[in-house]
C-alpha positions in Angstrom: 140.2 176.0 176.3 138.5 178.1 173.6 137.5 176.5 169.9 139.1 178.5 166.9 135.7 180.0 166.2 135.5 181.3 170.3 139.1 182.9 170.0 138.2 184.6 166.5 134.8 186.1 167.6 136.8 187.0 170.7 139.4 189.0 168.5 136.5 190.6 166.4 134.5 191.9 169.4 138.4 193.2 170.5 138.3 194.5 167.0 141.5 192.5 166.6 143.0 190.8 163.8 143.8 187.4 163.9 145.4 184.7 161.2 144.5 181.0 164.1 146.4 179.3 161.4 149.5 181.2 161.4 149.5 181.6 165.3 149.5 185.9 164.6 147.6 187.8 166.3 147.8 191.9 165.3 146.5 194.1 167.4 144.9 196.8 164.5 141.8 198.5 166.0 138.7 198.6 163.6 138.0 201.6 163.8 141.4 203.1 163.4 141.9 200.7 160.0 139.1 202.6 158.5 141.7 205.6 158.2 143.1 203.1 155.8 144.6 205.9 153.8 147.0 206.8 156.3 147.2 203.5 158.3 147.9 201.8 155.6 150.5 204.3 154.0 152.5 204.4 157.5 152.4 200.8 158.0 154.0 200.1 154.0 156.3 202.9 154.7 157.7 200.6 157.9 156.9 197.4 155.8 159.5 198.4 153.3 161.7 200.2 155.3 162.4 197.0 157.7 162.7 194.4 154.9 164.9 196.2 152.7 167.3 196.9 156.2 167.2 192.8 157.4 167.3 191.9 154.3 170.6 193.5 154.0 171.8 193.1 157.5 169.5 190.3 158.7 171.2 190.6 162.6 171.2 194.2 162.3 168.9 196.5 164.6 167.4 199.5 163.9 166.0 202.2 166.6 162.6 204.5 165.3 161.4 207.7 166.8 158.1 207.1 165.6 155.5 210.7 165.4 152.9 209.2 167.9 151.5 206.4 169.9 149.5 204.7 166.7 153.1 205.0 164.5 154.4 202.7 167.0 151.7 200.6 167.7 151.7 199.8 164.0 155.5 199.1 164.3 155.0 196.4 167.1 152.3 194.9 164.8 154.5 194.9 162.2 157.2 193.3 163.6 155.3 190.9 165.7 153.8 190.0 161.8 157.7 189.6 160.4 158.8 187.7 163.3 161.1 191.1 164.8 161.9 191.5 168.5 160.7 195.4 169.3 161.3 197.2 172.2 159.6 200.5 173.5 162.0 203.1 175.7 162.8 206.7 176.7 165.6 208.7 176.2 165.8 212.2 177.4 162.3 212.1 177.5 161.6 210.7 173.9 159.9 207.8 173.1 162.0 204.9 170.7 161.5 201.5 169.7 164.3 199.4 168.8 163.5 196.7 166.5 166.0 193.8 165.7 166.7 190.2 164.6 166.8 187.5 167.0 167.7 184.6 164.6 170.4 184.6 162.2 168.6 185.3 159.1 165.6 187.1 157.9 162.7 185.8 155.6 160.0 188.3 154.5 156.9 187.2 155.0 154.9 185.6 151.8 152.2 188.6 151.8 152.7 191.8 153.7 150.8 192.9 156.4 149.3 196.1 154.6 147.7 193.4 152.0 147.0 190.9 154.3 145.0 193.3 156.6 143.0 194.8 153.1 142.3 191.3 151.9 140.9 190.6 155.8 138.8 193.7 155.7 137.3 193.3 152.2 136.2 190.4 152.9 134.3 191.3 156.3 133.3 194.5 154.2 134.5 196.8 156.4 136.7 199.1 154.5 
């Protein structure tokens, strides 16, 4: 079994981010984080959008046709960060995601993922 230190060198070579303590790990690329400006404005776009829709209908689902592949891999992160079961699947040859609630009610996380990934990358100094 791998040490703490092991599995997060493993998810910095992966270029992967990872809280060990928290038991998330986020699949955000480096190198695609760098293009914080629109990472990061896509991903509190979703951030907001799927709080302020649990948070008002906490077993509610929602379905996304997201612009591209990296829209929706920031969705998965996202709701594998705020707990959310999402789902990937075609319709008439469109790519959706449905994204829902699998417990009763919905807590928001402490921090967001948008800050939590800036504070993680500030303090590697890679943004």
């Amino acid at each position: 079994m791998k040490t703490t230190a092991e599995t997060e060198e493993l998810h910095l070579q992966w270029g992967c981010v990872s809280d060990i303590h928290l038991g998330i790990h986020v699949p955000i690329l480096c190198h695609s984080w760098n293009q914080a400006a629109v990472a990061n404005g896509t991903l509190c776009l979703l951030e907001s959008e799927l709080c302020l829709s649990f948070e008002r209908e906490p077993c509610g689902e929602k379905h996304y046709r997201l612009a591209s592949s990296f829209e929706r891999l920031l969705l998965h992160a996202l709701c594998q960060y705020m707990s959310l079961f999402a789902h990937s699947y075609d319709v008439e040859g469109k790519r959706w995601t449905r994204v829902r609630n699998s417990t009763a009610e919905f807590c928001r996380p402490s921090e967001s993922l948008s800050a939590y990934l800036e504070r993680y990358w500030a303090a590697r100094g890679a943004c």
